[in-house]
N, C-alpha and C positions, 0 to 999 in steps of 0.2 A: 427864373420866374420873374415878371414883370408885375413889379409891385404898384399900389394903387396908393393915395397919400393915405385913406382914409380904412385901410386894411392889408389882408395878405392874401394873394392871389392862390395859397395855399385852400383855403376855401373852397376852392373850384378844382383844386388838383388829383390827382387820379392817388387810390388808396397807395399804391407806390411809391408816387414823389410823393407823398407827405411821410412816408418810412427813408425818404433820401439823407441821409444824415449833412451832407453839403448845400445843397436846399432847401431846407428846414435851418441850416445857421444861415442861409443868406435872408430868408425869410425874416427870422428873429432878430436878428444885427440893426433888422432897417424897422420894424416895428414889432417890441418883445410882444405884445401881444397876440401875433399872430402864432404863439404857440398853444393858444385853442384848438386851431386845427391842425396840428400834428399828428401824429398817430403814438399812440398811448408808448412804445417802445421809447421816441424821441423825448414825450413827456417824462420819460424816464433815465435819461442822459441824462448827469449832469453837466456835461459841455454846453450842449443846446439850452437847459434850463438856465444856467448861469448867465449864457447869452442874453437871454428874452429876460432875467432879473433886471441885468446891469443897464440893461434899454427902458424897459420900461418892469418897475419894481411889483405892480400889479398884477403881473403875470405869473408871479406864484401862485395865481388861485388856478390856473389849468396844468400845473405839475402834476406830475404823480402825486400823490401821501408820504411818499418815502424819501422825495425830494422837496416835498411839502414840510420835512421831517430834518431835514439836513441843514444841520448851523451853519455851514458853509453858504448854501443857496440863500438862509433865511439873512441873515446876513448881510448880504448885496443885496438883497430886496430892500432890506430897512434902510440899507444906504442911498438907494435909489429912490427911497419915499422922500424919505426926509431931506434929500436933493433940492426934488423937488417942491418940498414942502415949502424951503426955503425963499425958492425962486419964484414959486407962484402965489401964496401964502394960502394963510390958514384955510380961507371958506372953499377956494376952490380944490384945495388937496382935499379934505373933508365930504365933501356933494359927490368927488370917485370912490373914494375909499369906507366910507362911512356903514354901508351894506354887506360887505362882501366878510364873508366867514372866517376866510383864511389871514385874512386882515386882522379881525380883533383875536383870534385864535394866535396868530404870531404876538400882538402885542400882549399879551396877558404873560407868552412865556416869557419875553424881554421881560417884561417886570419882574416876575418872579429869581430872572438869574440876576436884577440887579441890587 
């Protein structure tokens, strides 16, 4: 798949390739977000999710629940926020993450296990 800077050619791809498990991680490798448009199976890999965390940590809002659910995944998500928290700082980590469910829904449990 011939990826775009600004997304994932997954988008356009036939309900098949987005069930491709080899294509769906080339997809995720190069922009974790583009596990939106995977197909709910892949969203359910943990490979593929772990993938699209460690890329891009905000990609746990299109997992499954169940990987949405997994200390492992959530995990590399946080590591990959606060990566980048680091590198770009506060306001602009904050104006991505500031809306999204699975966001404060992960940090509420971090807190809670600390």
């Amino acid at each position: 798949l011939k990826q775009q800077q600004n997304g994932s050619a997954l988008e356009w791809a036939s309900e098949e390739m987005k069930n491709n498990e080899a294509l769906v991680m080339a997809a995720v490798k190069q922009t974790g977000l583009a596990l939106e448009q995977a197909s709910q199976e892949m969203k359910n890999n943990e490979a593929i999710v772990m993938a699209a965390v460690q890329q891009r940590g905000g990609a746990i809002m299109y997992a499954s629940e169940a990987m949405q659910r997994n200390d492992t995944v959530v995990r590399a998500s946080l590591r990959e926020l606060l990566q980048r928290f680091r590198r770009d700082g506060l306001t602009d980590w904050l104006k991505q993450y500031r809306d999204t469910k699975v966001f404060a829904e992960t940090m509420r449990n971090v807190m809670k296990e600390s």
